[in-house]
C-alpha positions in Angstrom: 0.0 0.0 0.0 1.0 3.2 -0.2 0.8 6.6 1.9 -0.3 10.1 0.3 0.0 13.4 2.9 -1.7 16.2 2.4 -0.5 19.3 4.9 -0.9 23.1 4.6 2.5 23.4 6.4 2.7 27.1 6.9 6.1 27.4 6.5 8.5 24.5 4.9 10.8 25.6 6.8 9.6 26.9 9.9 7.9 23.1 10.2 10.9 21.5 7.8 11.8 19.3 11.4 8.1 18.3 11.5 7.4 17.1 8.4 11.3 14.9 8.8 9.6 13.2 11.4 6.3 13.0 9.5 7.5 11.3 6.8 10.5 9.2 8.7 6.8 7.8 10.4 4.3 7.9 6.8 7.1 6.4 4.9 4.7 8.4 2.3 5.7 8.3 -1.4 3.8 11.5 -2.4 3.6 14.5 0.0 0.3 17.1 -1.1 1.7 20.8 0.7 0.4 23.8 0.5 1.5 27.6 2.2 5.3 26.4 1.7 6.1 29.8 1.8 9.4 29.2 0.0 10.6 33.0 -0.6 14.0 32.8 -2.8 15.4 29.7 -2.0 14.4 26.1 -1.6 15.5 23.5 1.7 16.5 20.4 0.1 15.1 17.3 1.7 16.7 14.2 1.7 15.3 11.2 -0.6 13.0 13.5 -2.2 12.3 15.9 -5.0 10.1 19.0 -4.5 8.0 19.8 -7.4 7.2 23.5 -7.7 4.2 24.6 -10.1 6.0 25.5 -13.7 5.5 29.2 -13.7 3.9 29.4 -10.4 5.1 31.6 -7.7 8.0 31.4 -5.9 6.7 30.6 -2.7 4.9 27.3 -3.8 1.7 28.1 -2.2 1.3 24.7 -3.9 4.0 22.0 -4.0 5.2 19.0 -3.8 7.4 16.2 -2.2 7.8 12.8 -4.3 10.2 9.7 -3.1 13.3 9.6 -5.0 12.7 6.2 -7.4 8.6 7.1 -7.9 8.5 7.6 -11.0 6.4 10.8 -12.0 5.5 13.3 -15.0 5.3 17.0 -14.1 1.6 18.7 -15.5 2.7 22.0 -16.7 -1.3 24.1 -15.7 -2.4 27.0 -17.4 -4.4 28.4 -14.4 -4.8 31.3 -12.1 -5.6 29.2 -8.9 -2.3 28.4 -6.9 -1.7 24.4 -8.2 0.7 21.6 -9.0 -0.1 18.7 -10.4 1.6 15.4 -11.6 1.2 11.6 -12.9 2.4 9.5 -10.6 2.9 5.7 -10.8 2.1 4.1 -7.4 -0.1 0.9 -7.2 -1.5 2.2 -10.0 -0.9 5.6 -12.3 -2.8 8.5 -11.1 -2.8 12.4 -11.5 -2.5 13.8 -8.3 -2.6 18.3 -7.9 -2.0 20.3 -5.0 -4.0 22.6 -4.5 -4.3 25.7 -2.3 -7.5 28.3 -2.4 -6.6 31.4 0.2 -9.8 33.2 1.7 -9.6 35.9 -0.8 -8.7 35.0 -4.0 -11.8 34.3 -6.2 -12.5 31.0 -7.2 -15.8 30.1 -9.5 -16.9 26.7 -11.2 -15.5 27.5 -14.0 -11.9 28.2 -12.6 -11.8 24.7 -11.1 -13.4 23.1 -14.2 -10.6 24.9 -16.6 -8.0 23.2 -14.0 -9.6 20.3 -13.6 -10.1 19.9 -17.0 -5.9 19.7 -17.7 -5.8 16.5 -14.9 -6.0 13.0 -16.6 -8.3 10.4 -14.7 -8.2 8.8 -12.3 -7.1 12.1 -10.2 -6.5 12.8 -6.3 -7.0 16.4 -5.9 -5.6 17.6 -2.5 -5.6 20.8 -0.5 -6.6 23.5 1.6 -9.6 24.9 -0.2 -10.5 26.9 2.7 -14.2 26.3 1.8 -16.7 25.1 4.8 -19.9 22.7 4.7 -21.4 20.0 6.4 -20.8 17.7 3.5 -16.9 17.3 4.4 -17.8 17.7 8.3 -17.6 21.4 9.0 -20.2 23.2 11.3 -21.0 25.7 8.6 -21.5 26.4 5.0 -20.2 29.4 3.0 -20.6 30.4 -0.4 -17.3 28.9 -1.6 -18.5 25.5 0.4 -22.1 25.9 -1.8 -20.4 26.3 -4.8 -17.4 23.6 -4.4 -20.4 21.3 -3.0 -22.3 21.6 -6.6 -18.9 21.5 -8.4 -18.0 18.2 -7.1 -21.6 16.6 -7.3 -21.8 17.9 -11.2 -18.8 16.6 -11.9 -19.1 13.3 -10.3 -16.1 13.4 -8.2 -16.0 11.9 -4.7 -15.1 13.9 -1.0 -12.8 11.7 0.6 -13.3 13.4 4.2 -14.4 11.3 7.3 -15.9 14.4 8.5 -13.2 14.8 10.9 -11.2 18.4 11.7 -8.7 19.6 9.7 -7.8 23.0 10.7 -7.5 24.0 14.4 -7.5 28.4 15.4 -5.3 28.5 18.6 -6.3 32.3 19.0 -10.3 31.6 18.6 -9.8 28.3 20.3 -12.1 27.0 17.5 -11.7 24.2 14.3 -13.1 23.7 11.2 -12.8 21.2 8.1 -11.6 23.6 5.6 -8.9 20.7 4.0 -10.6 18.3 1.2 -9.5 15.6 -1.0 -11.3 14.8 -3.7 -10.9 11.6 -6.3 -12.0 10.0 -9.3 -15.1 7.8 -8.2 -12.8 5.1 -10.0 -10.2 5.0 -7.3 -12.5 6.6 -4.1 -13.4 3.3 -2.9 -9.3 2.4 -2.3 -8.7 5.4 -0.6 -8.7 5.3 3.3 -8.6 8.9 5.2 -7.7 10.1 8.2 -6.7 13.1 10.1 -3.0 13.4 12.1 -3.8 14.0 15.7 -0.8 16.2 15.9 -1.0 19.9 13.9 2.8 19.6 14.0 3.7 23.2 14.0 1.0 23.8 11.7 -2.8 25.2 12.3 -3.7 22.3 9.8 -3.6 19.2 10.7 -1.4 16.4 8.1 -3.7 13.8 6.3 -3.1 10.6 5.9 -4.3 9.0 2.5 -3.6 5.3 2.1 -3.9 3.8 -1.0 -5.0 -0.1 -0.9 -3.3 -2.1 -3.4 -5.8 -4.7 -4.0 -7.6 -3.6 -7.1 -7.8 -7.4 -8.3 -10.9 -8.7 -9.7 -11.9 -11.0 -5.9 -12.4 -8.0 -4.0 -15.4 -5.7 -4.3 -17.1 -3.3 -1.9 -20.2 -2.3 -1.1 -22.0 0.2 1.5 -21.3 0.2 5.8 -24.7 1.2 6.3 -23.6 0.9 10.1 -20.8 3.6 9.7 -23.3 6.0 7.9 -23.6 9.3 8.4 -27.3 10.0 7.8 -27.7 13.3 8.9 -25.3 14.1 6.1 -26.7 12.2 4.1 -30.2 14.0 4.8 -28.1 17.6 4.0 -27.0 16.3 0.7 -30.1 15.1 -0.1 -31.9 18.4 0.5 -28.9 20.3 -1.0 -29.3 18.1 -4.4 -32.1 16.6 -5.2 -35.5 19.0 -5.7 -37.9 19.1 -8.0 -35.9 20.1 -11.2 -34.4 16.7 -10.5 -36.7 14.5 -13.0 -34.3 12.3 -14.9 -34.1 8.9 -13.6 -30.8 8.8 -14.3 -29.8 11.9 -12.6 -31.8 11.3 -9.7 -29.6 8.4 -9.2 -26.0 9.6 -9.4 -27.1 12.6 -6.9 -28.5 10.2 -4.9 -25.0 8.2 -5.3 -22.8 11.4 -5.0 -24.7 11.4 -1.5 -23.9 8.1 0.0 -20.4 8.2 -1.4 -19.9 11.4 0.6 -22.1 10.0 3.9 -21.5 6.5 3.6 -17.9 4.6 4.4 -17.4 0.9 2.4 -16.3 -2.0 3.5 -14.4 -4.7 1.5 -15.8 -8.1 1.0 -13.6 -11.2 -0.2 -15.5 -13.4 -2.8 -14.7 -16.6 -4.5 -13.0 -18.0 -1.5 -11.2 -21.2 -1.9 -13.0 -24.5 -0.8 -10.7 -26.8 1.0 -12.2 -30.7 1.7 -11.0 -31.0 4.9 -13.3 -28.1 6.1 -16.1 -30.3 7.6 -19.2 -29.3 9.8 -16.8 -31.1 12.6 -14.4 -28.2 11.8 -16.7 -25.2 11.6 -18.4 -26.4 14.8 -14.9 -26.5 16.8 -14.1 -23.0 15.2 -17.8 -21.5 16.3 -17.0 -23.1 20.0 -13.5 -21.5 19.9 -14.9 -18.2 19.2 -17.6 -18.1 22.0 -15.3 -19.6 24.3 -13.2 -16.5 23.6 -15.8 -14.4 24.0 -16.8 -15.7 27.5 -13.2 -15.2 28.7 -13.5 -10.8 27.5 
């Protein structure tokens, strides 16, 4: 398997120790940063290469860390927003962008469909988007949340977010989920999330994105209807599907765009080999070593 971080570090190096020891513990092949805040020159870091936007600024309000021998192809992006992309061959080849979206700059639906328009599929987009809404676990919705919400459900991407917080204020004593990742419905399903409990210098926390190597045809998932989150869900749902919804067809992949985002999966082995020496003797014994377990906790 293998490890994607995403981190608005704000500062490489003010937090350049920090992320050492964050990626001496993620082993991560592909590091998602944003706020680098680079000025003229750049820290090197050993056993990676840091991939700056072609033509971006200098800072690398979006950038990049890949693991010397992952083999890569730079995106050169003809955009205004602050973004780096790449191909990258992990378990499989994907396009993965950085991307960072300060308070103030202005960002519209068709500024992230012109970028995401340059990204081959299947893509991992990751960054601080500083956008809020329930449907990626913040408290709130803004504008930019609304319109990233209807972006992402148009386009039939998937939020990755457990809903957890990504962004802690130490002078308001407050958080927030402002931090998304957003993938390829293609490739959502193999992608496990999950917050740092550490801001490590930062006032974002580092994400986690493992990525599951088992893409083999014995393996399929389906819906952890006991992991949902249905008042989510219920926003979504209210948020998406009215009246102007009459298509069938439409109806369903907002109702789909939904679950995805409320809904975790769990994995499910099929075909498994039959063995002959598995009797009912067996499976008994087994069923009596469980409960004898059980009595013991």
């Amino acid at each position: 398997m293998d490890t994607v971080v995403q981190w608005n570090i704000c500062g490489f190096r003010s937090n350049f120790e920090e992320l050492k020891l964050l990626l001496n513990r993620s082993q991560s092949a592909v590091v998602a940063l944003q706020e680098c805040r680079l000025g003229e020159g750049q820290v090197p870091l050993r056993g990676y290469t840091l991939l700056l936007p072609q033509g971006g600024s200098p800072g690398g309000d979006a950038a990049f860390l890949i693991r010397n021998g992952t083999r890569f192809s730079e995106i050169d992006l003809k955009t205004g927003l602050y973004a780096a992309a790449a191909t990258i061959s992990l378990e499989k080849t994907l396009t993965v962008c950085s991307l960072y979206l300060p308070p103030n700059l202005p960002v519209s639906k068709l500024s992230l469909a012109e970028l995401f328009e340059q990204l081959p599929k299947p893509l991992l987009v990751l960054g601080d988007f500083n956008a809020h809404s329930p449907a990626w676990g913040d408290s709130r919705r803004d504008g930019r949340g609304r319109m990233l919400e209807e972006f992402i459900a148009e386009n039939d991407f998937r939020i990755l977010n457990s809903g957890e917080t990504t962004f802690g204020h130490s002078a308001y004593h407050s958080t927030s989920a402002i931090d998304l990742a957003v993938a390829s419905p293609s490739i959502a399903a193999e992608c496990s999330w999950a917050a740092h409990s550490d801001l490590c210098g930062s006032d974002h926390f580092p994400i986690f994105l493992t990525l599951s190597s088992n893409f083999s045809s014995n393996v399929n998932t389906s819906f952890s209807f006991k992991k949902a989150d249905w008042n989510r869900f219920g926003d979504l749902c209210k948020l998406s599907l009215d009246d102007s919804v009459a298509n069938i067809k439409r109806f369903t992949s907002k109702l789909l765009d939904a679950a995805w985002s409320s809904i975790p999966f769990h994995k499910r082995t099929k075909n498994k080999t039959r063995v002959p020496w598995f009797t009912q003797k067996c499976r008994q014994a087994l069923r009596e070593k469980k409960k004898g377990s059980t009595e013991v906790f």
